[in-house]
C-alpha positions in Angstrom: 55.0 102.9 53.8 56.5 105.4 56.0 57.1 104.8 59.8 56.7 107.2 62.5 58.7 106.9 65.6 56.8 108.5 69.2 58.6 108.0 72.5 57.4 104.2 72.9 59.4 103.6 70.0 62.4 105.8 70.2 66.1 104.5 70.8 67.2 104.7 74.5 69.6 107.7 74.9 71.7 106.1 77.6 74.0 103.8 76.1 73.7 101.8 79.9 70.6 100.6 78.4 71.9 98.7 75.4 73.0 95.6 75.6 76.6 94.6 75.5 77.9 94.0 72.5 81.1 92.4 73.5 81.2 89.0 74.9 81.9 89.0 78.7 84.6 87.0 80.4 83.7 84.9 83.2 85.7 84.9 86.5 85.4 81.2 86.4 87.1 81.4 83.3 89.6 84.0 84.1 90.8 81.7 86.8 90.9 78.6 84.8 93.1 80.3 82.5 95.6 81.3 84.8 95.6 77.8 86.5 96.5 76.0 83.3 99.0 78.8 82.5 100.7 78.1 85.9 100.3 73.9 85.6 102.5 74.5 82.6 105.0 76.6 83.9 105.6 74.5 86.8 106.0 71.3 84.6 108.3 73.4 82.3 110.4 73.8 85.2 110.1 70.7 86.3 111.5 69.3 83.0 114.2 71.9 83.4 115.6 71.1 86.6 115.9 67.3 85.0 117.9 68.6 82.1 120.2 70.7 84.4 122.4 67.7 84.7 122.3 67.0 80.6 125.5 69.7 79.9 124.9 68.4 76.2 121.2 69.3 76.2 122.1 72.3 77.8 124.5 73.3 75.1 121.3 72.7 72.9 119.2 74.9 74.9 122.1 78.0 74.9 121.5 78.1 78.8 124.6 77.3 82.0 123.5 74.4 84.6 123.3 77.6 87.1 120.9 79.3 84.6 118.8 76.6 84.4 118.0 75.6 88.0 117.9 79.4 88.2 114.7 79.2 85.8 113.9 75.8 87.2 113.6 77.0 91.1 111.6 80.1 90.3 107.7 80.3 91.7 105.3 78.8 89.6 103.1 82.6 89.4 106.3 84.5 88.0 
């Protein structure tokens, strides 16, 4: 059985009208995301700047006492 298509059953031509076929992010997310990436950067640097005064766990960690509270003072977003 053959089908013919008329204009009521044609494809759009505008690709607008397609739906999207990749998922799509939500802000909410976005900014959930970032948050947790900066909770963890701040409580790696707060477990640096305790080491700082560790010169055998710095040895360990390749880093100076001055490189470390370097690292360790830095803001949270960089």
């Amino acid at each position: 059985m053959s089908m013919y298509f008329n204009e009521a059953h044609a494809l759009p031509s505008d690709r607008r009208a397609l739906p999207a076929r990749t998922p799509q992010y939500n802000s909410w997310q976005m900014l959930l995301r970032r948050w947790r990436r900066w909770t963890e950067r701040s409580r790696q640097r707060c477990a640096l700047r305790d080491l700082a005064d560790d010169k055998h766990l710095l040895d360990d960690l390749g880093l100076t006492r001055e490189e470390a509270l370097d690292e360790a003072n830095r803001p949270f977003w960089e």
